[in-house]
C-alpha positions in Angstrom: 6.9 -40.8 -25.8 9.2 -42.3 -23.2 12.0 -44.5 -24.4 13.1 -46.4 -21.3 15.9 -49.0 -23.6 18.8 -47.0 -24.0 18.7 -45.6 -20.5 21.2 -47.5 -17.8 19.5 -50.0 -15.4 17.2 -50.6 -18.2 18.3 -54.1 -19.1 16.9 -56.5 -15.7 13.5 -56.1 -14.9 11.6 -54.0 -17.4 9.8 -51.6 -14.6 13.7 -50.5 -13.3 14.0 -47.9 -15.8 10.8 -46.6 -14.7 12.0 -46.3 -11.5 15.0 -44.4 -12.1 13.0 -41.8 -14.3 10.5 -41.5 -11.6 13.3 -40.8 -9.6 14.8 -37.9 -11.3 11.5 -36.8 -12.1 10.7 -36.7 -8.4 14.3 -34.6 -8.0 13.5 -32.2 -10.6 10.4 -31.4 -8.9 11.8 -30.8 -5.5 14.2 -28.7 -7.0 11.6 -26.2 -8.6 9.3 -26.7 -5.8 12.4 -25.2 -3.5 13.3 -22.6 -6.6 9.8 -21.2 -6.4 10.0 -21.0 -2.6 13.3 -18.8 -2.7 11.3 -16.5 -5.4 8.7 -16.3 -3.2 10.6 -15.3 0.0 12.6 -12.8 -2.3 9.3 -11.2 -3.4 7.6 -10.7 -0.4 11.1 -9.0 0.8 11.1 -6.7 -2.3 7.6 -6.0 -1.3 7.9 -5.3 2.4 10.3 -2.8 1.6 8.4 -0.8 -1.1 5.6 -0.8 1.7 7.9 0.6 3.8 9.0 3.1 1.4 5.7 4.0 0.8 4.4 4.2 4.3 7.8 6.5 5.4 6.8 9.1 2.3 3.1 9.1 4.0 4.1 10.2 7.1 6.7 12.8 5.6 3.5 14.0 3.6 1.0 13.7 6.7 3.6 15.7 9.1 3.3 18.2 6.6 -0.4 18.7 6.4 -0.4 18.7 10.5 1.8 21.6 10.4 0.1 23.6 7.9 -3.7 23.1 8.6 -3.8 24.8 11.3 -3.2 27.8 9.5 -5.6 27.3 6.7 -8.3 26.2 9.4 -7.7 29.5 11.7 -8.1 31.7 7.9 -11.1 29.9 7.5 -13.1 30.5 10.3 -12.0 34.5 9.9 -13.0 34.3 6.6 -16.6 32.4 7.7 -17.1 34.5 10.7 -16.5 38.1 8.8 -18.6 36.4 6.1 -22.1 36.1 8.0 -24.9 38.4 7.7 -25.6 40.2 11.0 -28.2 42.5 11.3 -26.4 45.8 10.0 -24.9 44.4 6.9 -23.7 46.3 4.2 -27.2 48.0 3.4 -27.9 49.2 6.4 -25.8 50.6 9.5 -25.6 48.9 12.7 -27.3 50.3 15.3 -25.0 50.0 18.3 -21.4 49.7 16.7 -19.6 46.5 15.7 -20.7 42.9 14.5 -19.4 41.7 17.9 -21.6 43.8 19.9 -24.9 42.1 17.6 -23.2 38.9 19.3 -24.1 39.7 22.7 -28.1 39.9 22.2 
């Protein structure tokens, strides 16, 4: 409960202590309201810069896949192309020569 007779200013009009608590009160909140403002301003720092960090490692990891799928995309299309069945597979010889000349009908 609130004891308002020991405090100073407390002895005139009984609503003056009141006053001055409401006062400090009002203080006290201003403070934590500006507290919680720095903490936020500090956080979304901290955060800006892991997104940075993070963002930075992407690209490090994205200019690496750049450089090597071309290589694995070049592989697979010799792998797909030797891979298809033209007409003088395995079982059976071709008739004119290579799988390149079956292209050309």
């Amino acid at each position: 409960m609130l004891r308002v007779s020991g405090m100073p200013g407390t002895q005139g009009i009984p609503g003056d202590g009141l006053r001055w608590l409401h006062g400090g009160a009002c203080d006290h909140l201003i403070r934590i309201r500006n507290l919680v403002d720095s903490d936020r301003d500090l956080l979304t720092g901290a955060m800006d810069s892991h997104i940075s960090t993070v963002s930075n490692r992407l690209n490090v990891v994205m200019r690496q896949l750049a450089i090597i799928a071309p290589l694995f995309l070049s592989l697979r299309f010799l792998t797909g192309f030797s891979g298809q069945n033209f007409a003088g597979s395995a079982d059976r010889p071709l008739e004119r020569g290579s799988p390149v000349d079956e292209l050309d009908t």
